[in-house]
N, C-alpha and C positions, 0 to 999 in steps of 0.2 A: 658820369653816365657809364653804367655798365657795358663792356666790347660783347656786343651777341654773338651765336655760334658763327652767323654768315663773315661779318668782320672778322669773328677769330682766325678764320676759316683764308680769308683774302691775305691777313698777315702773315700767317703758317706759310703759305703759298711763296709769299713775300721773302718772306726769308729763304725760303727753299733755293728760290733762284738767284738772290746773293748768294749765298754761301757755293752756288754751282758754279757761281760766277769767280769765286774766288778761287777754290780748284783749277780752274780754268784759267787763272789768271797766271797761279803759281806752276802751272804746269808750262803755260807758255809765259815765259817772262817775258813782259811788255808787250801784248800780241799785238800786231799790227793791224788792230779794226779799229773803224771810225768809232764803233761806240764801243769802247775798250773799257774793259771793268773797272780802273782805276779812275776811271774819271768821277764814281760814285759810289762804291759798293761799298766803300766803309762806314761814309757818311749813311746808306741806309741801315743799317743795323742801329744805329744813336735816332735815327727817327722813328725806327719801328721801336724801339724804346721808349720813346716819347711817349708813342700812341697808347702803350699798356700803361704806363706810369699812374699811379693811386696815391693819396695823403696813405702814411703808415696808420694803421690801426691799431696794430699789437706790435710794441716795440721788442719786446722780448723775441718773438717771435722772427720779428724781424732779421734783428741781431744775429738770430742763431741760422736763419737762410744766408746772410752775406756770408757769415762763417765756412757754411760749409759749400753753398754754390758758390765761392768765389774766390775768399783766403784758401782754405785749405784744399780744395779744386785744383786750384793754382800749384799750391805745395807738390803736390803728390804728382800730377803730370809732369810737373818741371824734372820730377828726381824722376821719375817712370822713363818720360822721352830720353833723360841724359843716361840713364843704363840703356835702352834699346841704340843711341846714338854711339855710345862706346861697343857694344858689340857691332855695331856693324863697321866699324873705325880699325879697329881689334883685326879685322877679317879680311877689308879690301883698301886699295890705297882712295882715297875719293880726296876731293875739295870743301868737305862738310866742314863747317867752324863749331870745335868743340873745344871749352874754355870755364872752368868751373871757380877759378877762382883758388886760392890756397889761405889757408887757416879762415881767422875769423872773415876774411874778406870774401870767402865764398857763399855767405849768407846775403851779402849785398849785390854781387854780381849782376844775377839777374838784373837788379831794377837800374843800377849804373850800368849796367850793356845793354838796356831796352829790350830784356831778352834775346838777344841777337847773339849773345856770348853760346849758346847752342841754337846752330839757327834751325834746329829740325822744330825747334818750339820760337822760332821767331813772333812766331804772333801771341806769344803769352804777355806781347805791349797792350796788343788789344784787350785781353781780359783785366790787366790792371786797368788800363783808360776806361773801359764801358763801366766796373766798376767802382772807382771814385764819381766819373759822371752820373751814374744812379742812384747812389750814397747822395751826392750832395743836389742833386736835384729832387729827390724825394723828402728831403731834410727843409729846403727850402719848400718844398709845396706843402706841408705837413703844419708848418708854422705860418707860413704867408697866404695862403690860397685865399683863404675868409677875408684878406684884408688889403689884397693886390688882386688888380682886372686881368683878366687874360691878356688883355693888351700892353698895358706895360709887364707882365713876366714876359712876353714877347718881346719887348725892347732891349730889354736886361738879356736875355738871353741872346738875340743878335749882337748888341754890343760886345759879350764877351766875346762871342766870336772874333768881332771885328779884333779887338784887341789881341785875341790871340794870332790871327793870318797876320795882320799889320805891323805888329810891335815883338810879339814872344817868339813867333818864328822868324824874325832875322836875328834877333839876341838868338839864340840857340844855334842859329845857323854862322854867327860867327863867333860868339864864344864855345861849341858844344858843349856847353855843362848840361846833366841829366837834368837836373830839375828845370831846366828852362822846357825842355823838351816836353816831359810829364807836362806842366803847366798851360801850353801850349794846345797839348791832344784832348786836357779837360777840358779848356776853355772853348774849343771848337764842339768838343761831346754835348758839352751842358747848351750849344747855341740849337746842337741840331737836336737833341732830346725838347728843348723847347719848342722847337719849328711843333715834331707831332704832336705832342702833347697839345699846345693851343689851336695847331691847325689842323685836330685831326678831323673832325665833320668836313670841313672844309674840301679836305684830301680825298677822303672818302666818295662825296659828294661827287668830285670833279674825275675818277677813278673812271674811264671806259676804255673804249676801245679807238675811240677818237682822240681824246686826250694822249691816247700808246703813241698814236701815227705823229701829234702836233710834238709833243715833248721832242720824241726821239726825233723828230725831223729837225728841232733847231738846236737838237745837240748836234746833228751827222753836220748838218751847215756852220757851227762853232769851229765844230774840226775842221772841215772841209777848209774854210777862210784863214784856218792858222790861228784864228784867236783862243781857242781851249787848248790846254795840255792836262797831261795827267799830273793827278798829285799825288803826293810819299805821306798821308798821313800819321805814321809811323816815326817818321823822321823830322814832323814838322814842315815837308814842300809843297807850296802854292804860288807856282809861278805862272800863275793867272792873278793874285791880290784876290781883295775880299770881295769885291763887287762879284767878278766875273766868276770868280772859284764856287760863292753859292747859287748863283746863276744855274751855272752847267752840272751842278750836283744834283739841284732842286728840276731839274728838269730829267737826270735821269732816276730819283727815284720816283718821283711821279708815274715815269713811264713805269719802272716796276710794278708799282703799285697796279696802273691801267692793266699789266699783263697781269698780275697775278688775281685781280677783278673778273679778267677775261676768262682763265682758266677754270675759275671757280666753277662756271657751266659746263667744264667739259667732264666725261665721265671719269676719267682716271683721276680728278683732281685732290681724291683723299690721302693718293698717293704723294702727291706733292706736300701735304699739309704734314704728314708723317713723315717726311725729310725734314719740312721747316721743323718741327719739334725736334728733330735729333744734329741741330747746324752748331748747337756747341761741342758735340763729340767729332764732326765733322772737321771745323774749324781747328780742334784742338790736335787732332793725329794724321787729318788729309797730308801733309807733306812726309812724314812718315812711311804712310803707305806709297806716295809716289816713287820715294827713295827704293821701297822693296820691290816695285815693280823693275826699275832701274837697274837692281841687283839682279833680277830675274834675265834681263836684258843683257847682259856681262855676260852669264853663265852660257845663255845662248850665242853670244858671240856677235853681238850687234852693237857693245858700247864698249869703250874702255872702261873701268871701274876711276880713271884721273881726270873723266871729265866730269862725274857727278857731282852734285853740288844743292844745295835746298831748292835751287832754283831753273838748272839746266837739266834735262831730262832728254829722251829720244822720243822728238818730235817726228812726231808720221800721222799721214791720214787714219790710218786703221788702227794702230796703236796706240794713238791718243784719246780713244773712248775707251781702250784698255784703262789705259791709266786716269782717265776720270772716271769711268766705274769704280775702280780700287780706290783712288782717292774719296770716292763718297763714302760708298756704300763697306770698302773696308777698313775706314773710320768708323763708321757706326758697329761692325765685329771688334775693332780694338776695345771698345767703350764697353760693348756688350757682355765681353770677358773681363773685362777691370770690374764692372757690379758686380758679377757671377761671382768674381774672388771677394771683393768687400764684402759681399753680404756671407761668403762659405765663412771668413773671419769672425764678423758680426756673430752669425747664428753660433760656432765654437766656445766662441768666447763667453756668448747667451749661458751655453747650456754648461759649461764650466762652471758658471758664477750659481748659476742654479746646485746644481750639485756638492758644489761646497755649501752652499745656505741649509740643504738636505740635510749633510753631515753633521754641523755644527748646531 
């Protein structure tokens, strides 16, 4: 079934407030609120996944989108962040982890550090995980949908999960080998990409403002009783197990969802919709920009430049909407000036090739 503008509309939203959420998370490491981002914001982005998810039509076509929204996406921020990372390394003394790797070994880095080996691009785990989860879930629905019920790709796809909280995250967590790890974040990717995909009317359906208050009310009581913790998806941590870990995920992205249902009636909500479209430029430079406000904060004389780090920042009432502004919104100027330059190269290069064809 085709997602119409109102749905499109409730996802955009959706995402909007994950990806604020994760600003907000990276900004205050491990904040101390009962409904703490980590308890869900990763697992929504693989259900908002879900919910878009289509059998492939034009493989070609395909192919050439993972290409460039995803491998070579990937490629180019990772080299982009680790120049902006070295200059800023170059200039002050901080805590940042920058680590590239020497000869041929620098090509593997990344995916052997979980992208961690530059943590100003830590979350480039994420775009590799959302992307094998989407690769091989659309692979799978493209071939099986005709000939498997919604109900068992639900099963299949919760088992994987199971399998990976239950059995791949302790293997990883005590041997750390990468590929346990990868394995691991797909197999939990592909459980939650399945959840929206089969349960998205469902979701949808069940999407209010009462739904907002019940969900988030028996996550605040999870907390509240000691029984939920936050998880490390990133790393493989679910020290709640499989029951309770999608329990308290699936409860707060529901509530998302109820909020960003809610929002949808309020006037400024295009605004929100127009963030959610821009959470992969966000996702990909927001710590970046945190770092430069950080440096902004040195110069004024309010941080040392040896306590910064991806992760430690100068936490203040009034500052901190500083630095979540900049982490949004100048994520989406870093992103805005990388197309400006692609396409000034693109169109050069256009009118080059033309002009020799002229000649010749």
């Amino acid at each position: 079934m085709a997602v119409t503008q109102e749905d499109s509309h409730v996802l955009y939203i959706a995402r909007a407030i994950g990806i604020i959420l994760v600003v907000f998370g990276h900004y205050m490491w491990h904040p101390n609120w009962t409904w703490s981002p980590y308890l869900f914001h990763m697992p929504l982005f693989f259900v908002l996944g879900g919910m878009v998810c289509r059998p492939i039509v034009d493989f070609r076509q395909w192919i050439v989108n993972i290409g460039r929204g995803y491998i070579l996406y990937y490629v180019f921020s990772y080299l982009l962040i680790a120049v902006i990372t070295w200059l800023i390394i170059s200039n002050w003394d901080t805590r940042i982890v920058f680590y590239l790797g020497e000869g041929f070994e620098s090509l593997a880095t990344p995916i052997l550090h979980n992208s961690h080996n530059n943590s100003l691009f830590m979350v480039g785990w994420f775009i590799v995980a959302y992307c094998l989860s989407n690769v091989l879930f659309r692979l799978f629905l493209t071939f099986a949908h005709k000939y498997i019920s919604p109900g068992l790709i639900l099963f299949l796809g919760v088992s994987l999960g199971y399998v990976g909280i239950t059995y791949l995250s302790p293997l990883f967590q005590l041997h750390r080998f990468w590929l346990w790890n990868i394995f691991c974040q797909v197999s939990v990717g592909l459980m939650y990409f399945t959840i929206g995909y089969v349960c998205k009317q469902m979701i949808q359906r069940a999407a209010s403002l009462w739904v907002l208050i019940i969900s988030w009310g028996a996550l605040w009581t999870l907390v509240k009783l000691g029984l939920s913790h936050e998880l490390g998806m990133s790393w493989s941590e679910y020290p709640d197990g499989f029951a309770l870990h999608l329990l308290v995920s699936m409860f707060g992205v529901i509530g998302v969802l109820s909020l960003a249902n809610t929002l949808r009636h309020c006037s400024g909500h295009r605004h929100f919709v127009w963030l959610g479209k821009q959470s992969k430029s966000i996702m990909t430079y927001h710590m970046v920009c945190l770092v430069l406000v950080d440096l902004l904060m040195v110069e004024l004389g309010y941080l040392d430049s040896n306590y910064i780090s991806a992760l430690h920042h100068y936490v203040d009432p009034v500052w901190g909407w500083i630095y979540i502004g900049v982490g949004v919104y100048g994520a989406i100027g870093i992103n805005h000036l990388v197309n400006q330059f692609k396409s000034g190269v693109f169109s050069q290069r256009r009118n080059s090739t033309q002009s020799r064809l002229r000649l010749d």
